[in-house]
C-alpha positions in Angstrom: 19.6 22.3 -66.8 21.2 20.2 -63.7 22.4 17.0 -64.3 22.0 14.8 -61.1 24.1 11.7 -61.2 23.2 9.0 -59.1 25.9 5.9 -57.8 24.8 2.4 -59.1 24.3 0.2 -55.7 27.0 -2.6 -56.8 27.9 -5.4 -54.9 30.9 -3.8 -53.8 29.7 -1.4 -52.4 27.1 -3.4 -50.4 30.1 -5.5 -49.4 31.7 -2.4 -48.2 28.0 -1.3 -45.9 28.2 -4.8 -44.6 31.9 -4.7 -43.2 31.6 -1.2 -42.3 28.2 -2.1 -39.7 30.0 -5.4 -38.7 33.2 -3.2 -37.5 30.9 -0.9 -35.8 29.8 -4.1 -33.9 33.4 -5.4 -33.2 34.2 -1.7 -31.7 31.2 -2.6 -29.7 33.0 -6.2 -28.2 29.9 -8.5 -30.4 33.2 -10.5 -31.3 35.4 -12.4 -29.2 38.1 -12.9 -32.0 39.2 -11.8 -35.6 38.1 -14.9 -36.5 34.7 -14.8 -35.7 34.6 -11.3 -37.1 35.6 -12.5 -40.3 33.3 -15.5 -40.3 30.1 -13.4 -39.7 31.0 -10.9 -42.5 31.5 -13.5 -44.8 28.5 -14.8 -44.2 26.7 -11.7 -44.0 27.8 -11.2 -47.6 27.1 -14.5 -48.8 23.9 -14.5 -48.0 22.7 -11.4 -48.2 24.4 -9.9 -51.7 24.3 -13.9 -52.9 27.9 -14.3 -54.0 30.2 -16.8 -53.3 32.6 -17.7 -50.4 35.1 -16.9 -52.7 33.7 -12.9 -53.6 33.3 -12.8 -50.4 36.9 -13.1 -49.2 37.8 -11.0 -51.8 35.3 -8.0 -51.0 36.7 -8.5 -47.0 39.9 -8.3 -47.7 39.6 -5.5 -49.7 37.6 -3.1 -47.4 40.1 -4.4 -44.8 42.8 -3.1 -46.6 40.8 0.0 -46.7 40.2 0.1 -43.0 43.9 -0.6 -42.0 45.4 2.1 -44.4 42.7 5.1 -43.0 43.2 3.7 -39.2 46.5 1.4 -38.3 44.8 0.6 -35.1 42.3 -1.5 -36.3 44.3 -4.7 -36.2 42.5 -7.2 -38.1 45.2 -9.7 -38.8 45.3 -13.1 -37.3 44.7 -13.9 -33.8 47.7 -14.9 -31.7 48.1 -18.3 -31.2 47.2 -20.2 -28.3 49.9 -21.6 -26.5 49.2 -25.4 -25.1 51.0 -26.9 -23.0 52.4 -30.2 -24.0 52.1 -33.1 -21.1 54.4 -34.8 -20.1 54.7 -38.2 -21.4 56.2 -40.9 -19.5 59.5 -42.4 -21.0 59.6 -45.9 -21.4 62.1 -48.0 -19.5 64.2 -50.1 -21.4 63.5 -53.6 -21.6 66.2 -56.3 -20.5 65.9 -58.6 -22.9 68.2 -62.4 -21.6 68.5 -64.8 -24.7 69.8 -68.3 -23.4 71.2 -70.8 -25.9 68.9 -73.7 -26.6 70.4 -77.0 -24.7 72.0 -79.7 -26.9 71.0 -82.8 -26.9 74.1 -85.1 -26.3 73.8 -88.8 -28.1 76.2 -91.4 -27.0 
């Protein structure tokens, strides 16, 4: 007698398919930024597992963790900043402000 087991599809584990085809797509250049990676996963999961923003974040950063510790090239942190240049604002020229004494009148 052979037992056959078969694995429960979970949530998790669609989470996990979802992020796994979405990386495939960011080796592929689909994403201009991490950001924008993340955002599509999320919403991937959202919708199509129906859990909440929340889960969602929570499966993502999970399977990222995942990723990261099989392959440290991955590098799905943050994106680096974008660096703006501030303009140059004008500085005000002081003000010369003359206060003359009101005249007296003089009564005789």
């Amino acid at each position: 007698m052979s037992t056959t087991s078969t694995k429960k599809v979970t949530k998790k584990s669609q989470g996990d398919a979802i992020f796994a085809g979405e990386l495939t797509n960011r080796a592929n250049g689909a994403f201009d930024s991490n950001k924008a990676f993340r955002a599509r996963v999320l919403t991937r999961m959202e919708t199509e597992i129906g859990v909440s923003r929340a889960s969602a974040a929570t499966m993502f950063n999970q399977a990222k963790k995942a990723v990261e510790a099989s392959d440290t090239n991955v590098g799905l942190g943050r994106d680096p900043k974008k660096v703006v240049a501030k303009k140059a604002t004008p500085k005000a020229e002081p003000v010369t402000v003359t206060i003359t004494p009101p005249e007296q009148e003089v009564t005789a």
